[in-house]
N, C-alpha and C positions, 0 to 999 in steps of 0.2 A: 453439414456442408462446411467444410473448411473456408477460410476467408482466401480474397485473391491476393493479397497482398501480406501474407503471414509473417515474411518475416523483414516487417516493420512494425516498431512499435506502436500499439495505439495512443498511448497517453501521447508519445510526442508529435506523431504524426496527426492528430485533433486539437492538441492545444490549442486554446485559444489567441486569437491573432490579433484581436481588438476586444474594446469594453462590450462589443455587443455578442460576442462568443462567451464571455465569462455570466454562467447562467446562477441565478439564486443569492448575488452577493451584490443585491442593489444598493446598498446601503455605505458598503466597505468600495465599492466606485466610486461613488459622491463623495466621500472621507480621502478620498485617494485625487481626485479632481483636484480639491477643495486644498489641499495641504501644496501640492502642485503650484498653487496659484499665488498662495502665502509665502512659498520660498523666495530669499534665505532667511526669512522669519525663523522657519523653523527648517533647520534642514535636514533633519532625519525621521523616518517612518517605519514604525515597525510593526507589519502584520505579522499578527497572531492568530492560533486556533488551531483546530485539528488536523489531522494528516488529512490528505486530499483534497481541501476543500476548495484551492484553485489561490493561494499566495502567491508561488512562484508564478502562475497563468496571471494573475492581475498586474505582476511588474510588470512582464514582457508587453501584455497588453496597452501600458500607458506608456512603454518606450513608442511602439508604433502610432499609439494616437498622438503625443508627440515631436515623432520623427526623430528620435533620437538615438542613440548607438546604446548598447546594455554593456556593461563588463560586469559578468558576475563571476563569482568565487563561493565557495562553501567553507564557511567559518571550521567546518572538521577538519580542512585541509591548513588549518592557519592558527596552529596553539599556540602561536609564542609571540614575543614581541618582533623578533625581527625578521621572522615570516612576515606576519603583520604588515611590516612597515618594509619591506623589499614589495611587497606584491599588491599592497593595496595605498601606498603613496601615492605613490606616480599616477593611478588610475585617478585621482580624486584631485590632483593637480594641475596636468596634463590636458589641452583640448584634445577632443576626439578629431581624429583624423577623418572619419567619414561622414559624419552628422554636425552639425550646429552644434546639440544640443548632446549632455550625455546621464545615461541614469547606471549609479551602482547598484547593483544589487548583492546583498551580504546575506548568502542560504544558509538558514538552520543556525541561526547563531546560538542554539542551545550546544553546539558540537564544540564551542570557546571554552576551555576548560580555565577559573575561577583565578586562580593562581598562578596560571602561565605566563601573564602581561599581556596575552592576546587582544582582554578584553580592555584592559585601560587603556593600549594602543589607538584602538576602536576609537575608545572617547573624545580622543587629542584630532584623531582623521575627522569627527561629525566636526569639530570645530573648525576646522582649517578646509573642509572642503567647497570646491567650485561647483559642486555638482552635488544632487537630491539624493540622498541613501534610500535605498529601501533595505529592511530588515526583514527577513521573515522567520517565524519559531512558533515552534508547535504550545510551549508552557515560557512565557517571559515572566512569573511571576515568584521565581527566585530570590532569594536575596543579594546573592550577587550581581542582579541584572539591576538594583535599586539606582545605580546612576544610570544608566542606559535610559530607562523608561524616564528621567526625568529631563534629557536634553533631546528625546522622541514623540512624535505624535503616536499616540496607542489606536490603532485600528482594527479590532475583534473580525473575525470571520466565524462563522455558524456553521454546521452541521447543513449539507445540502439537505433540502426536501427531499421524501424517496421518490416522489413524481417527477420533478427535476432529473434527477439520474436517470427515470423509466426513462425521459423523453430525450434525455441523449445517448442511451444506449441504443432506444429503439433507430436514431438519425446514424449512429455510427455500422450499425447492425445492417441498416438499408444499402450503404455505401458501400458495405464490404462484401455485400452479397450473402451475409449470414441469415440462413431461415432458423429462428426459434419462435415458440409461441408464445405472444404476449406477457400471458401469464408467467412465464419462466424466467423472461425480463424483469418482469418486476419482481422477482420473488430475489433475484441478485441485486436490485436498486436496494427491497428492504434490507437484505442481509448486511448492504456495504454500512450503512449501520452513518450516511452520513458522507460517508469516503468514494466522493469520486472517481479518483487512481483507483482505488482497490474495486471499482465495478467494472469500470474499462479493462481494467487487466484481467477481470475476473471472463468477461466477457471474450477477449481476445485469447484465453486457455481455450475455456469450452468450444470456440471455434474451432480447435487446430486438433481438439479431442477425438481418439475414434469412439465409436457407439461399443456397445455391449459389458461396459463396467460395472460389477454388480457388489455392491457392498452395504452395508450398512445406515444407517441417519446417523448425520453429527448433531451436533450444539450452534448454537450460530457462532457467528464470526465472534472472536473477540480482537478487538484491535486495539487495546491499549499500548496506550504511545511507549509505557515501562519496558515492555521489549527493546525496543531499540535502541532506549539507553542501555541496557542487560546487555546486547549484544556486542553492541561497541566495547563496553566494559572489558565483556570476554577475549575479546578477538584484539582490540588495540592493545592494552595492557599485559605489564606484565603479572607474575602468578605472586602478585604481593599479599600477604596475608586479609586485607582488607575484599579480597573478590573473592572469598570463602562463604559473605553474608548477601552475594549480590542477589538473590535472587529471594531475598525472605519479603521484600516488600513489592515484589510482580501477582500481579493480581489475575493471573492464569493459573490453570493444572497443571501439573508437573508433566505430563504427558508429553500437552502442548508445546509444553520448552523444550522437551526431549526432541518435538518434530523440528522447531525455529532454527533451534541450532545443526542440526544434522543438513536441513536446507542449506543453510548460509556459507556452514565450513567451504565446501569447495570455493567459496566467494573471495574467503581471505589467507586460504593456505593451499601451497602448492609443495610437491614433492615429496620429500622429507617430513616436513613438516603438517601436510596433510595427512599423511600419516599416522602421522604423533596423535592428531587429534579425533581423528575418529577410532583410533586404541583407548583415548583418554573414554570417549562419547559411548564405546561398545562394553568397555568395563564398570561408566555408569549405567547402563543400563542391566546389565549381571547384577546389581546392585538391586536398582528398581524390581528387578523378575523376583528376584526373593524376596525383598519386602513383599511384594504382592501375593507369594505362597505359602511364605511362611510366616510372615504379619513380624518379622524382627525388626523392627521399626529404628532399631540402634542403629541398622546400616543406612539411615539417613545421613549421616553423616559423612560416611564414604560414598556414598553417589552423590552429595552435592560438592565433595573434593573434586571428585574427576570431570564433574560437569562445568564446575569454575575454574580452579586452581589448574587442572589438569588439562584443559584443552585452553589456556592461558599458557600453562609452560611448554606448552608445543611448540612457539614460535620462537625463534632467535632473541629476539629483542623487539621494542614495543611499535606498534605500526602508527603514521601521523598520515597517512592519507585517508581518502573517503570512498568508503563501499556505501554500494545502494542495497539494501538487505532489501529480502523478499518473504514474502511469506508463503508457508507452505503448501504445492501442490496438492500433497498425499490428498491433504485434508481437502482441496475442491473438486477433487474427481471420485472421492468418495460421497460428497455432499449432489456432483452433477448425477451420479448414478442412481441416487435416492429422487432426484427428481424426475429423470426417465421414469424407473420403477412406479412412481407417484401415476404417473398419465396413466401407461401401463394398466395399473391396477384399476384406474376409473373404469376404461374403457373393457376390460373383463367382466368388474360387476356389473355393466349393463348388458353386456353379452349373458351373461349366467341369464339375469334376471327375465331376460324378453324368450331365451330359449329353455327355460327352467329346467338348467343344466346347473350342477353345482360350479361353484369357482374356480376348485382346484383341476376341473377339467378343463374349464377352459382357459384358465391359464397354460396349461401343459399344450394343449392344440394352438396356442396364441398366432404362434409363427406360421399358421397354415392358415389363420382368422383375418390375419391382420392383411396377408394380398386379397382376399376374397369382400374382405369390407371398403378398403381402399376402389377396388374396384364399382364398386357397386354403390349410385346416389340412395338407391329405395333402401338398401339396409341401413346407409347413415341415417338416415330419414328417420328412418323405423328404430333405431339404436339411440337418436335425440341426441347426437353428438354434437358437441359444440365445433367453433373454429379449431381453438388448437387443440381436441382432441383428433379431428380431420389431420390438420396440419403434421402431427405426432404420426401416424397411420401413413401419409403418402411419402415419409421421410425416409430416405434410405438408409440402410443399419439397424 
């Protein structure tokens, strides 16, 4: 069943709105209070920790407990010094026009490239400002963040519990009118592997999914954060000899980056240019295909040309704005289909078993099984089917 409201986003349309919505991070609240209360003791804060875990949800969150206006920016949008200091002066000097009180928030400042003066701009604004920074990034443990971290409070965030995710997918799932079975909930809580965003989004796909996609099992999720750096690399920059080796230390299959990137291109190139890169993207993969047949392993080297350098030099010149990358569908309606399939097959081995009929028949009669069982409480009964195997059975598609 599709949700009613599909085409609004879930992450934002859920975000949290206060500290009592932001679930699992009881600790990085009180750190977050507490620093609050101390300012201008200390006047900048920089949450840390994994993709999804609800950084950006806890600023917003302590603007409204509060009461105060938020001016955020994204550090990817602000390499240089006088980005910097045109766009994020004034914010930090300046009263807020509609609140008393005012909180910045500075997203993803991993996206401050080292060299550009971005970052020491930064340093000079924590000093000079009238109002609390919040920081948020996924790895501050660079060496070029070593003054950062020491004029900031450091405030870790965790990896959500997967019970936490079940019990806000299950509250999001309820709201939107989406029927899944429990069990299918939680099996996208464990997968998000920790990541919030990535189960609500994952959630809000399978919503809008139709029925009958029939493929394969994947791998679990992997979410390393190194993609995103990888991709920015690719798609921002230019095709300088140095993004020939960007992909030696990404800790995924080559596959998978074959999928990330074919996702995203539409994201950052248009016309022309979109073009360029998925010629670069389809001649890496001519690459890939023969390695895979003919084991010549020397053409490593030319499909990691086109997959970097090559869908690098597609663009004009280098890009300073901020795309939201996504990660690949292919791969979750490949992974929804095997979980269909998964029920599926429960509910045929008990049909074989109780009419000792073999499997493969009644799998083949499934779609003539499945209205006559749904129909009927005595053959659930008698079949010892659970809820969401019922659930599965009265679903239409």
């Amino acid at each position: 069943m599709q949700s009613k409201n599909n085409n609004l986003n879930f992450c934002e349309k859920y975000r949290a709105k206060c500290f009592a919505d932001v679930k699992g991070q009881e600790n990085a609240i009180d750190r977050i209070k507490a620093f609050i209360k101390r300012f201008p003791l200390r006047k900048a804060t920089i949450l840390y920790g994994p993709s999804g875990t609800g950084k950006t949800s806890i600023a917003y969150a302590l603007a409204f407990e509060t009461k105060s206006e938020i001016f955020e920016l994204n550090a990817s949008d602000l390499r240089n010094r006088p980005m910097l200091e045109a766009v994020l002066k004034p914010a930090v000097e300046q009263q807020s026009l509609f609140s008393k009180n005012k909180i910045i928030l500075v997203d993803e400042v991993d996206g401050i490239l080292g060299d550009s003066g971005g970052l020491a701009e930064l340093l000079v604004l924590i000093e000079k400002t009238s109002f609390p920074i919040i920081i948020t990034a996924n790895n501050i443990w660079h060496q070029k963040f070593n003054l950062l971290r020491q004029k900031c409070e450091l405030v870790e965030l965790k990896e959500a519990n997967y019970q936490v995710i079940f019990e806000i997918l299950k509250d999001i799932a309820k709201k939107e009118s989406i029927i899944k079975e429990s069990d299918f909930l939680k099996s996208i809580a464990i997968r998000s592997r920790g990541d919030i965003r990535a189960a609500i989004n994952d959630l809000q796909t399978i919503a809008s999914e139709p029925a009958g996609i029939i493929q394969e099992d994947i791998d679990e999720r992997n979410k390393e954060e190194s993609i995103f750096n990888v991709l920015r690399a690719v798609f921002k920059s230019k095709a300088v000899p140095e993004i020939l080796s960007v992909y030696e230390n990404v800790d995924m299959p080559i596959d998978d980056i074959f999928l990330w990137i074919e996702e995203n291109i539409p994201y950052e190139y248009q016309g022309e240019e979109l073009a360029k890169a998925f010629e670069a993207l389809s001649i890496a993969d001519v690459f890939r295909g023969r390695i895979h047949r003919q084991q010549h392993w020397r053409f490593l080297v030319y499909q990691n040309a086109f997959l970097s350098a090559g869908i690098a030099a597609a663009k004009k010149k280098a890009k300073n704005d901020f795309t939201k990358y996504n990660k690949p569908t292919r791969i979750l309606k490949i992974w929804l289909s095997n979980q269909k399939n998964a029920k599926k097959k429960e509910i045929v081995a008990k049909y074989a078993y109780a009419t000792h009929c073999s499997k493969k028949r009644a799998k083949k009669e499934f779609s003539i099984l499945k209205l006559f069982i749904s129909k009927s409480e005595g053959i659930k009964k008698e079949l010892k089917l659970n809820e969401d195997e019922v659930l599965f059975l009265e679903r239409k598609g």
